[in-house]
C-alpha positions as CSV (number, residue, x, y, z in Angstrom):
1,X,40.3,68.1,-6.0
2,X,41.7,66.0,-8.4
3,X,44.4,63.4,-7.6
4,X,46.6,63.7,-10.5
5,X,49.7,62.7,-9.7
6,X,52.5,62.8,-13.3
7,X,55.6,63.6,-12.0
8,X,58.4,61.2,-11.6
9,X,59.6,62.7,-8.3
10,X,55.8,61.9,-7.1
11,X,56.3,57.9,-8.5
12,X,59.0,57.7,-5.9
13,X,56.6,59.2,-3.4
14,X,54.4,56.9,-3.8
15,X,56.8,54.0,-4.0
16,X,58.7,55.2,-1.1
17,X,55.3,55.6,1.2
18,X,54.0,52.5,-0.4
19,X,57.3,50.2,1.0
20,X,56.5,49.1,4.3
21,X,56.9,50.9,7.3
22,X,59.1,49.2,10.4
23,X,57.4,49.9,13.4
24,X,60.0,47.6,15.8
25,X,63.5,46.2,15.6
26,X,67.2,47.4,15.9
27,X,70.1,48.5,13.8
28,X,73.3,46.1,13.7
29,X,76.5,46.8,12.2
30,X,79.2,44.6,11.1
31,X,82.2,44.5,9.2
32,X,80.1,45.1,6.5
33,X,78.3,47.9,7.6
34,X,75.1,48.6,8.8
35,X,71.4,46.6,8.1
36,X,68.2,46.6,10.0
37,X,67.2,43.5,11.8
38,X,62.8,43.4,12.7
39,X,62.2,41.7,15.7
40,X,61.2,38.5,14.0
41,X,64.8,37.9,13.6
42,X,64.2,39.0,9.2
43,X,65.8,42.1,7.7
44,X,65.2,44.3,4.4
45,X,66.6,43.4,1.4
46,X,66.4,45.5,-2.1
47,X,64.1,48.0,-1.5
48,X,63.5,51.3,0.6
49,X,62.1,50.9,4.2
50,X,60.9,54.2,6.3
51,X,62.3,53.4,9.7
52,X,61.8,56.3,12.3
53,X,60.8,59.2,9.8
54,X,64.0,58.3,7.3
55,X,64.0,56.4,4.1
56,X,66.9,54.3,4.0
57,X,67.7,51.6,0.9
58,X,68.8,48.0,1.9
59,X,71.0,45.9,-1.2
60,X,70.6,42.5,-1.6
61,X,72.0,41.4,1.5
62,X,70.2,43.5,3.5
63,X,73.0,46.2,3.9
64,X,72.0,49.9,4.2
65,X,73.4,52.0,1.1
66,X,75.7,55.2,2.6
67,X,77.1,58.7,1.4
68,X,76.0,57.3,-2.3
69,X,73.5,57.0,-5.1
70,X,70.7,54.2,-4.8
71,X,70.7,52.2,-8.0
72,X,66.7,53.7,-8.3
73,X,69.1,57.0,-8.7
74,X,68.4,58.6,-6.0
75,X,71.2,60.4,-3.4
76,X,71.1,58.9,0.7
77,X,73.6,60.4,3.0
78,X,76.4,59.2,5.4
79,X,73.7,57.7,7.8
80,X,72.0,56.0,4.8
81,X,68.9,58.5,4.5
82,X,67.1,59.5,1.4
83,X,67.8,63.0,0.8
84,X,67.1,65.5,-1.6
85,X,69.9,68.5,-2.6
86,X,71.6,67.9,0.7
87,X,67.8,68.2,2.9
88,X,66.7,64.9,5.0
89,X,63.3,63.6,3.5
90,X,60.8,62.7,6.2
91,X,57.5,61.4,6.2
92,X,54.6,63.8,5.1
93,X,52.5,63.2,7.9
94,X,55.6,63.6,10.9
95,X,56.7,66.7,9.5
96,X,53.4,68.1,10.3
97,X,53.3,66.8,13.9
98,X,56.4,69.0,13.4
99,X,55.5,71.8,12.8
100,X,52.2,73.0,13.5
101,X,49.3,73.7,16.0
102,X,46.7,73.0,13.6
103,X,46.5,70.8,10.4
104,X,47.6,72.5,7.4
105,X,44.1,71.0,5.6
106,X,41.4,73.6,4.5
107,X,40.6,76.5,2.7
108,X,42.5,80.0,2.1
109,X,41.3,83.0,0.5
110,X,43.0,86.1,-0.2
111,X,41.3,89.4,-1.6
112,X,42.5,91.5,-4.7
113,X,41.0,94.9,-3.7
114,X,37.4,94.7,-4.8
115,X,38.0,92.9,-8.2
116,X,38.9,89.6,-7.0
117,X,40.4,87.1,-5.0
118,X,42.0,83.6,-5.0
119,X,41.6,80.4,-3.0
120,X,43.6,78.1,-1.8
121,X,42.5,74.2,-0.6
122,X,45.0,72.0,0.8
123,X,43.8,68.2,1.2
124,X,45.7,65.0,2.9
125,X,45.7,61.7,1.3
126,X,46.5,59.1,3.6
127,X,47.0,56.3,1.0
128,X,50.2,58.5,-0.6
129,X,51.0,60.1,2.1
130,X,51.1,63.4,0.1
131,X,49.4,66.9,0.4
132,X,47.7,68.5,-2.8
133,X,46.8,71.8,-3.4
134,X,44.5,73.1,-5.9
135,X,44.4,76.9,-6.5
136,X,41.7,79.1,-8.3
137,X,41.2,83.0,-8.6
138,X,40.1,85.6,-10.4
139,X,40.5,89.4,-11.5
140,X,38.4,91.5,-13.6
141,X,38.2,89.5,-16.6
142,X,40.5,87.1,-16.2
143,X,41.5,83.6,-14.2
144,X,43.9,81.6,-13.0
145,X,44.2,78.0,-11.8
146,X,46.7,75.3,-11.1
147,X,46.8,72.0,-9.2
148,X,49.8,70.3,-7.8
149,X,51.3,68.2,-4.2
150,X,53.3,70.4,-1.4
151,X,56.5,69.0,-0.3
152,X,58.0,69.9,2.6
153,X,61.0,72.1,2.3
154,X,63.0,70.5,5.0
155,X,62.4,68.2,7.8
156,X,59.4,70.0,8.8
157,X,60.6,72.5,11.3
158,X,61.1,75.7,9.5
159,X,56.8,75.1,8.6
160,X,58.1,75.7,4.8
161,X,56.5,74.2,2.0
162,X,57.1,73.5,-1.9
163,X,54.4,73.6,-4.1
164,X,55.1,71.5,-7.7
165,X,52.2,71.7,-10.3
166,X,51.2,68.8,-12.0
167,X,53.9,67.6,-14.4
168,X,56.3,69.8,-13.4
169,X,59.6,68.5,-11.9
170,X,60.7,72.4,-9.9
171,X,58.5,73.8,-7.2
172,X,56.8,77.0,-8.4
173,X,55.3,78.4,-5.3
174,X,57.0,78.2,-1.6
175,X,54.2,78.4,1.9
176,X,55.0,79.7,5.0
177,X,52.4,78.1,7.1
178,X,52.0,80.0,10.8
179,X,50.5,77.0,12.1
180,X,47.1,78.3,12.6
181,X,45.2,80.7,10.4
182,X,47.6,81.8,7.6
183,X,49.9,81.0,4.5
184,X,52.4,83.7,3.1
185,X,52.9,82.5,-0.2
186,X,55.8,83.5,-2.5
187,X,56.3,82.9,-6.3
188,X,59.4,80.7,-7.0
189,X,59.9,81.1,-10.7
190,X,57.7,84.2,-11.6
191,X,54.6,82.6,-13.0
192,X,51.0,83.7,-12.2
193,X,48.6,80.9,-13.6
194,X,46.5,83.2,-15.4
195,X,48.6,85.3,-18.0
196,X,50.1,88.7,-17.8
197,X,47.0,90.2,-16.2
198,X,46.2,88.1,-13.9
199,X,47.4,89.2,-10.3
200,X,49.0,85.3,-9.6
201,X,48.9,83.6,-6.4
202,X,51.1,85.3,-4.1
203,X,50.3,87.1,-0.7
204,X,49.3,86.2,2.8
205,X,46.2,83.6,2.7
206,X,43.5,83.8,5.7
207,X,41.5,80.3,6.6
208,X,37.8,79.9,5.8
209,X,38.1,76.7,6.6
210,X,39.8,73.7,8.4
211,X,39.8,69.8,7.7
212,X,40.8,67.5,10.1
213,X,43.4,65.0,9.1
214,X,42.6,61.5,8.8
């Protein structure tokens, strides 16, 4: 599948993922508020840092932005954490640990009677931290396709996902993953990838096949 990766909401993905992850220290708070001190004794300073699942956003004295808007533009909460209309943003990877008993990685197919079918394939990249999804079907005479990332729809727990083609800044597709075998998925905004004949991508998915996550 093809790692093309346009949107803007994606560039903070992969600036948030690529911002270094703190695997030990402590919060302190002050008369200033709160920062995060690593246990070399150094603390962050303009930029996001992931610290136990969360994204939080340090200024330039190391104090953690609340209830406000980053100067990157985006929103963090009262505790300081990156979210997204009101919804907690947590790492790609925890949110599976989350909520499933299998990896969401592999192949999905889904029949249209006897004229056709569609096919899912979900793939992990570990370097982005980001799922992708690449859909393909057919019916009769004609086809649909579309590639794009899966976001999680909240902290993981309700096993929701948001599909978002490529270039697009709004999720067209939502997945309820079972966490084994199966995907409902539902149209968001009423597009099929394929034209007016073709049956679009919605509809319970089955496995065909499973990749393990690296």
């Amino acid at each position: 599948m093809k790692r093309r990766v346009r949107t803007l909401f994606v560039t903070l993905m992969l600036t948030l993922t690529m911002s270094t992850t703190v695997f030990a220290g402590q919060w302190k708070l002050d008369n200033q508020g709160w920062w995060y001190q690593n246990d070399d004794g150094s603390y962050i300073i303009n930029s996001w840092q992931w610290i136990d699942g969360r994204c939080y956003y340090f200024n330039q004295y190391g104090y953690c932005f609340t209830n406000t808007t980053t100067p990157d533009g985006w929103t963090v909460d009262a505790s300081g954490a990156w979210v997204i209309n009101g919804i907690v943003q947590v790492k790609q990877k925890e949110q599976v640990a989350l909520q499933q008993k299998k990896g969401i990685c592999g192949t999905y197919k889904i029949p249209f009677g006897s004229e056709g079918g569609a096919e899912l394939e979900i793939t992990y990249s570990s370097g982005d931290d980001l799922f992708y999804a690449a859909f393909n079907g057919s019916w009769l005479d004609y086809a649909g396709g579309t590639e794009g990332y899966l976001i999680a729809h909240t902290d993981g727990t309700d096993s929701i996902w948001e599909y978002y083609e490529d270039g697009n800044y709004s999720p067209s597709m939502s997945l309820k993953y079972d966490g084994l075998d199966s995907i409902t998925i539902t149209s968001l905004d009423g597009r099929n990838f394929g034209g007016m004949e073709f049956p679009g991508f919605g509809g319970i998915y089955s496995r065909t096949a499973e990749y393990p996550m690296p």
